[in-house]
C-alpha positions in Angstrom: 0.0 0.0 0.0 1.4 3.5 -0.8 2.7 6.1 2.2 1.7 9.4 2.3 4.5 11.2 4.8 3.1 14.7 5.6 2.9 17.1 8.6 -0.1 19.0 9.5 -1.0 21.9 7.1 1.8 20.7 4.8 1.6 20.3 1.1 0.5 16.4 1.8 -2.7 17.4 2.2 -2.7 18.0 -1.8 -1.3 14.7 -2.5 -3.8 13.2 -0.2 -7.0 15.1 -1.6 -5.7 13.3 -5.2 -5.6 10.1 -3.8 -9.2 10.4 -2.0 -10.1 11.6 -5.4 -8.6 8.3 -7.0 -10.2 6.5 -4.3 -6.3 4.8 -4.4 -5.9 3.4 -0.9 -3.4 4.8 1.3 -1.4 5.1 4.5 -1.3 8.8 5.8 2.1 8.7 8.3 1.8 12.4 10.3 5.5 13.4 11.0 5.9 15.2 14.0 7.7 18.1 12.5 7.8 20.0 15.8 9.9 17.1 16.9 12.3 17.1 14.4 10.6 13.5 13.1 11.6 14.7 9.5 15.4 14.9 10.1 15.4 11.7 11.7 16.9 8.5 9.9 14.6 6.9 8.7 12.8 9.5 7.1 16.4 11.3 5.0 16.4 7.7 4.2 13.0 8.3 2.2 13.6 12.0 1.8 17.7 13.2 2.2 16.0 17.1 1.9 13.7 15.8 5.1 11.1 17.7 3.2 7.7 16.7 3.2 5.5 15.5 1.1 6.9 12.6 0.4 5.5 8.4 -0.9 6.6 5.2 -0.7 4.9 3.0 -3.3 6.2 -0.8 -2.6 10.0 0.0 -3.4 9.5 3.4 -5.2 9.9 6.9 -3.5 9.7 9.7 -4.7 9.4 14.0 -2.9 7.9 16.9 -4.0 4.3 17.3 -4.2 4.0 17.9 -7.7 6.2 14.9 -8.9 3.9 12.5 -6.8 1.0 14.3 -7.9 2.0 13.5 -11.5 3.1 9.8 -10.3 -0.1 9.4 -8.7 -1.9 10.2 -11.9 0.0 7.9 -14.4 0.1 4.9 -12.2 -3.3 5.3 -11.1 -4.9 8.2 -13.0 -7.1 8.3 -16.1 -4.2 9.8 -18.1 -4.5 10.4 -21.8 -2.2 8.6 -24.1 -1.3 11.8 -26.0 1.8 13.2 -25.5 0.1 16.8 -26.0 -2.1 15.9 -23.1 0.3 14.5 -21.1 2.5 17.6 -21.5 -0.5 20.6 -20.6 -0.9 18.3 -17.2 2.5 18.5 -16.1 2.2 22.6 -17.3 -0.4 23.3 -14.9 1.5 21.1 -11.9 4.6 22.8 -12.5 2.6 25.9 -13.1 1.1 26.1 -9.6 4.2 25.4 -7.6 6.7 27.2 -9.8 4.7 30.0 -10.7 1.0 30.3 -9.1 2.2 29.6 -5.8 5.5 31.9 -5.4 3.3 34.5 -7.4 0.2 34.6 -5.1 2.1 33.9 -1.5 5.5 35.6 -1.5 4.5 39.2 -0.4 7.2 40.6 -2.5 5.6 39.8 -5.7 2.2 39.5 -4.8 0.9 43.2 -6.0 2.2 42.8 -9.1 2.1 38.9 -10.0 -1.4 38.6 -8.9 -3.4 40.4 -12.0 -0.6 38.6 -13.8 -1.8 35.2 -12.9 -5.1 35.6 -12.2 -6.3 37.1 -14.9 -5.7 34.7 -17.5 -7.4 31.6 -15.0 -10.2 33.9 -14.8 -10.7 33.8 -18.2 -9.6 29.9 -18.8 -13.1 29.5 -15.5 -15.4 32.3 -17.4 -15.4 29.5 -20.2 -15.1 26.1 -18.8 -15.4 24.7 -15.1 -11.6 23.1 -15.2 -8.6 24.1 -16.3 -8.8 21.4 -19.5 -12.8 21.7 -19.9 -15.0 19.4 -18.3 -12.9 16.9 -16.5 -11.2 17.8 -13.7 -7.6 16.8 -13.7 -4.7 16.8 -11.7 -4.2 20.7 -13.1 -6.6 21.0 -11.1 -5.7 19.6 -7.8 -2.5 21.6 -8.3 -3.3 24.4 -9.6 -6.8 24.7 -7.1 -5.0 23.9 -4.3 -2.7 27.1 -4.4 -6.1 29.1 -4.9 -8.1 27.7 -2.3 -5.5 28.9 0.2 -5.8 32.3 -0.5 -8.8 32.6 1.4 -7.7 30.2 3.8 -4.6 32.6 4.5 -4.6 35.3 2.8 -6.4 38.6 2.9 -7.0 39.0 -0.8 -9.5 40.8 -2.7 -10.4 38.4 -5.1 -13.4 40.5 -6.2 -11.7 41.0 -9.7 -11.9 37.7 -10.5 -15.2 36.4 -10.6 -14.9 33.1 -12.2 -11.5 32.2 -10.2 -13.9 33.0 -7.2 -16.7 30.4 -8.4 -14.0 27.8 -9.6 -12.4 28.0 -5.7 -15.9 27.2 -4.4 -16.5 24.6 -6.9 -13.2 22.7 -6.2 -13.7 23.4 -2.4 -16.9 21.6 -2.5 -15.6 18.5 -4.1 -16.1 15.7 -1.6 -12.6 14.2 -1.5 -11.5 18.0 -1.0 -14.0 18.4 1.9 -12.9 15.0 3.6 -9.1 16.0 4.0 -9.4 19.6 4.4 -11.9 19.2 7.2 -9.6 16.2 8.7 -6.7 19.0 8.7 -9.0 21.6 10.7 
């Protein structure tokens, strides 16, 4: 069975929303990160960065939320065979942690990324409810869970952005969503 490592209000929780989403079963192992539980041993042995997240699948292990995200949904996604597909999916991962993320959250940058980055996902949501149409993909666990955390910890006007606004309470509403977010309250 594959091991979610995580911490409270890490970025596990967006691995495990994908999983409860794939329904793929799962052990969730809550490092004590207070206690210094991801510097110990056995953990650099998983993770030398003692970063979390981090999965063992049988033999295989692999950090950083977005590469699991992506492992999660080739080995047990509904991933399209087309390269082209394949490659807008790993966009929108790399996208929200690269980009979206650093953009919205880093106060530096936020003024000016914001309009930036929002904008355009505004207008992506204005026509479709996902970021590749109907489906809802693991863009979208990505990419939605950097903007559901802005009203979760930010004090953001998001007024400007109607659609992005409707698409956060859409995704928020998604069982699988509800189930680890309210597990993390």
């Amino acid at each position: 069975m594959l091991k979610l490592y995580g911490g409270a209000r890490s970025r596990a929780s967006i691995v495990q929303w994908y999983l409860e989403e794939l329904s793929v079963p799962y052990e969730f192992v809550l490092l004590d990160m207070q206690a210094g539980e991801h510097q110990k041993p056995e953990y650099l042995a998983i993770n030398p960065t003692g970063k979390v997240p981090a999965i063992v699948d049988g033999d295989f292990k692999l950090w950083e939320s977005g590469a699991i995200l992506l492992y999660v949904a080739q080995k047990y996604g509904n991933i399209s065979p087309s390269l082209e597909q394949q490659a807008e999916l790993i966009q929108w991962v790399l996208f929200a942690n690269a980009t979206l993320g650093p953009g919205i959250f880093v106060e530096a940058t936020r003024e000016k990324e914001t309009p930036k980055l929002l904008t355009p996902l505004n207008q992506i949501f204005e026509k479709q409810p996902f970021l590749l149409g109907e489906d809802f993909t693991v863009g979208d666990v990505a990419v939605g869970s950097m903007l559901a955390y802005i009203p979760m910890m930010l004090k953001l006007d998001l007024s400007a952005y109607p659609a992005v606004v409707e698409y956060i309470k859409r995704i928020t509403q998604r069982p699988a969503f509800q189930k680890v977010m309210s597990a993390r309250s």
